[in-house]
C-alpha positions in Angstrom: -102.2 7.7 12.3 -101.7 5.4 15.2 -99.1 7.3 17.0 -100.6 10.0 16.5 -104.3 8.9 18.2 -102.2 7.3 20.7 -100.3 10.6 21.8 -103.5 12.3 21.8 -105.2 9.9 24.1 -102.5 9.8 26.4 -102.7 13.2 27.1 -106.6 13.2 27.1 -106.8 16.0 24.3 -110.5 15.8 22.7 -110.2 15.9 18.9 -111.9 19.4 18.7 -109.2 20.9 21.2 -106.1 19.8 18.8 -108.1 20.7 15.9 -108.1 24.3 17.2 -104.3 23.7 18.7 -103.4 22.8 15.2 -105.2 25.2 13.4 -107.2 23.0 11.5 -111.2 22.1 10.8 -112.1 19.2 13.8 -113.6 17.3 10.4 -110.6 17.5 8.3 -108.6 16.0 11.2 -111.1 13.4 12.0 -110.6 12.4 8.7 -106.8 12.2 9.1 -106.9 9.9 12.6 -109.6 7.3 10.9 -107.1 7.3 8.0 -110.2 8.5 5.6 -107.6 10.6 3.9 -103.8 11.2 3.7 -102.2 13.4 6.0 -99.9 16.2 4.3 -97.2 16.5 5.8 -97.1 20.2 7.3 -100.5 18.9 8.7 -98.8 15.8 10.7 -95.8 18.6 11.8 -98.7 21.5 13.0 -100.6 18.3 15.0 -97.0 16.7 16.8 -96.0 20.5 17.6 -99.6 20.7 19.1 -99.0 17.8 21.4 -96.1 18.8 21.9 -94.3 16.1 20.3 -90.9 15.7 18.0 -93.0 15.3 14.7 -89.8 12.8 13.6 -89.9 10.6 16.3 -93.6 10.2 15.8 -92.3 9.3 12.2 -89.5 6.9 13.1 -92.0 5.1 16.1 -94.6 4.7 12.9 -91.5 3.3 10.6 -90.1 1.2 13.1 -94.0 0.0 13.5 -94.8 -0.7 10.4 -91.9 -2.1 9.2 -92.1 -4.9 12.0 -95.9 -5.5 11.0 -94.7 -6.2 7.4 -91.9 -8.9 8.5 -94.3 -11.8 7.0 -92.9 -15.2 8.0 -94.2 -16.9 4.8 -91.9 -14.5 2.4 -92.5 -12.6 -0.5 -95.2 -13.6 -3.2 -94.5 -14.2 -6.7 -97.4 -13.2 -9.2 -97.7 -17.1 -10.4 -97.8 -17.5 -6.6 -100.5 -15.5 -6.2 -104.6 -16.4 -6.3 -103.3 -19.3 -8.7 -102.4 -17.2 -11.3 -100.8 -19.0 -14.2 -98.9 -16.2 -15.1 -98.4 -12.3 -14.2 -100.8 -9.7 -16.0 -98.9 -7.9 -18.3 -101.2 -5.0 -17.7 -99.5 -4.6 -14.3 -96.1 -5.8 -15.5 -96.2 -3.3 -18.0 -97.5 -0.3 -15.4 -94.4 -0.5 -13.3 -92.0 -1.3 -16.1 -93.6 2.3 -17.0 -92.9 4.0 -13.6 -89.5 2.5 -13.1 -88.6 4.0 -17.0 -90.3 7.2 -16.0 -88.5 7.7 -12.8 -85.1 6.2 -12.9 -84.5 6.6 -17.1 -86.1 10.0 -17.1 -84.5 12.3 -20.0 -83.4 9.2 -22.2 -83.8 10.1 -25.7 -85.9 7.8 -27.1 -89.2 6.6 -26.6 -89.8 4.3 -23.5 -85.9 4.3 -23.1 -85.7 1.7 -25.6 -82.5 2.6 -27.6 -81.0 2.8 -24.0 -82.7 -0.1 -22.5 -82.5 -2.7 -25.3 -79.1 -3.3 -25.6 -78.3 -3.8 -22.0 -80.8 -6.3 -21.9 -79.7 -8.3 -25.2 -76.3 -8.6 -23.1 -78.1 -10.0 -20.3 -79.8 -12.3 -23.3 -82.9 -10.9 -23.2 -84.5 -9.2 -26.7 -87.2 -7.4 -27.1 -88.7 -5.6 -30.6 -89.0 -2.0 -30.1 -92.9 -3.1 -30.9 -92.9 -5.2 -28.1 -91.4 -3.0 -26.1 -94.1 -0.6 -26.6 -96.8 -2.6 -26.4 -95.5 -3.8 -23.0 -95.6 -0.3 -21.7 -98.4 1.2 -23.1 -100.5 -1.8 -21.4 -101.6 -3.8 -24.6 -99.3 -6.8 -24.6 -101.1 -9.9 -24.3 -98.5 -11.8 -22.4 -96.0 -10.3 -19.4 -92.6 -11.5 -19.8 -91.0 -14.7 -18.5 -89.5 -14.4 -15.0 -86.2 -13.9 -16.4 -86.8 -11.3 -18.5 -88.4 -9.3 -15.3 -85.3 -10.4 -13.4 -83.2 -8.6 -16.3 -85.3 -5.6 -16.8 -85.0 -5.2 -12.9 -81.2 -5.5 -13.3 -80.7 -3.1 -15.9 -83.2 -0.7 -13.9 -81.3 -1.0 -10.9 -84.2 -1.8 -9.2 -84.9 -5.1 -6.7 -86.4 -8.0 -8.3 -89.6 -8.6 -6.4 -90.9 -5.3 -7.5 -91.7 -6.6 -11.2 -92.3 -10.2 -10.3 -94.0 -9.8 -6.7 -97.6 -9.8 -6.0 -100.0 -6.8 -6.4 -100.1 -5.7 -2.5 -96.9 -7.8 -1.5 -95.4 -5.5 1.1 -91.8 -4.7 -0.1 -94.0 -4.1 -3.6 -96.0 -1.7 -1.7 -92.9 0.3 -0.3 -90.8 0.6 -3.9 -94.2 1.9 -5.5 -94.4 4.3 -2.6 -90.5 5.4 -3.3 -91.2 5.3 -7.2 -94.5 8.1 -7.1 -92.4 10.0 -4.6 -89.8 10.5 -6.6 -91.9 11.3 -9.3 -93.6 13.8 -7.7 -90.6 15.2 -7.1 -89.4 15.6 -10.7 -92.6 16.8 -11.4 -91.7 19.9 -8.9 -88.8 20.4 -9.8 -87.1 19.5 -6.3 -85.2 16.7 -7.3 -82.2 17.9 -5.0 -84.4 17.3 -1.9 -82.3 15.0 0.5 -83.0 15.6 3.6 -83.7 12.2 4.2 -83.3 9.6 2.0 -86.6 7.5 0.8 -85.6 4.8 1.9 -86.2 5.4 5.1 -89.4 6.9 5.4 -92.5 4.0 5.4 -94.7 4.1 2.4 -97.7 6.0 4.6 -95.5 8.9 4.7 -94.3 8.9 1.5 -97.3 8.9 -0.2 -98.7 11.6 2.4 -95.3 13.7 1.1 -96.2 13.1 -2.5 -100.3 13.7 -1.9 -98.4 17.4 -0.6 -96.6 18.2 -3.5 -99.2 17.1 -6.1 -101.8 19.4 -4.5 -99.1 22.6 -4.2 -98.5 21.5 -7.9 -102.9 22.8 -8.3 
């Protein structure tokens, strides 16, 4: 909410006047500047119209923001890379092997996506046992896969790389896991069409303030 606490300062508005502007209880937006809770978006757009700002220029000004702030010189972190590690959990492996399937193989016909999965991998020369494959998706395998086997899975998921293989908090982690919920919040309401702007461009703040949205209207 930096923008956002900078517009309002700038134009000396007190946090109880553009609660009232906005419509909102001066608590619940306290909350939403000290980043205490998500903003939804139809909040963020009632509060820019109240300052009399274009609610998606506040949104590309935070993009281009962030996206500068996560430029880290020293690169991306591999798990192994990370706090010593030996070797990646499998537990977390295995979570976003789950969400990618979930998301981007949603309606295969077979459990996990395996029959679909399996093969495509064996002709990248990777084999997995239907078994393991459960077990590595259901969180109870005891080791993750070898880096090429992530690489492969990634491949054949159409997904980058560092998501399966980069550390947990790694920013470019941070921002596919963002993309990933959104869109599955957005099978989950049946809005799949929605394109208005592709995800791609929108930082991982606002789409998990989008997905927070739908999951409540979803209550």
């Amino acid at each position: 909410m930096t923008e956002l606490r900078a517009e309002r300062s700038m134009r000396n508005v007190t946090v109880k006047q553009l609660a009232e502007r906005a419509g909102i209880f001066h608590g619940t937006l306290l909350r939403y500047l000290n980043n205490h809770r998500d903003m939804p978006v139809p909040v963020l757009y009632d509060v820019a119209m109240a300052l009399d700002v274009d609610p998606a220029a506040l949104v590309d000004r935070a993009a281009a923001r962030l996206a500068a702030e996560s430029r880290a010189p020293s690169g991306q972190l591999t798990f192994d890379e990370a706090d010593g590690a030996d070797e990646p959990d499998p537990s977390e492996v295995g979570r976003r092997i789950a969400l990618l399937v979930s998301v981007l193989a949603r309606g295969r016909g077979s459990a996990h996506g395996y029959k679909e999965i399996a093969p495509l991998l064996l002709e990248r020369g990777v084999r997995f046992s239907q078994e393991e494959w459960a077990e590595l998706l259901e969180g109870s395998a005891v080791r993750a896969p070898s880096r090429r086997s992530l690489e492969a899975i990634a491949d054949v998921l159409g997904i980058d790389g560092v998501y399966l293989t980069g550390a947990v908090g790694d920013p470019e982690v941070v921002r596919i896991e963002a993309q990933l919920d959104f869109l599955r919040a957005l099978h989950e309401s049946k809005v799949e069409g929605l394109a208005a702007r592709g995800s791609d461009d929108i930082t991982p703040e606002t789409l998990r303030a989008i997905t927070s949205s739908l999951r409540h209207e979803e209550r």
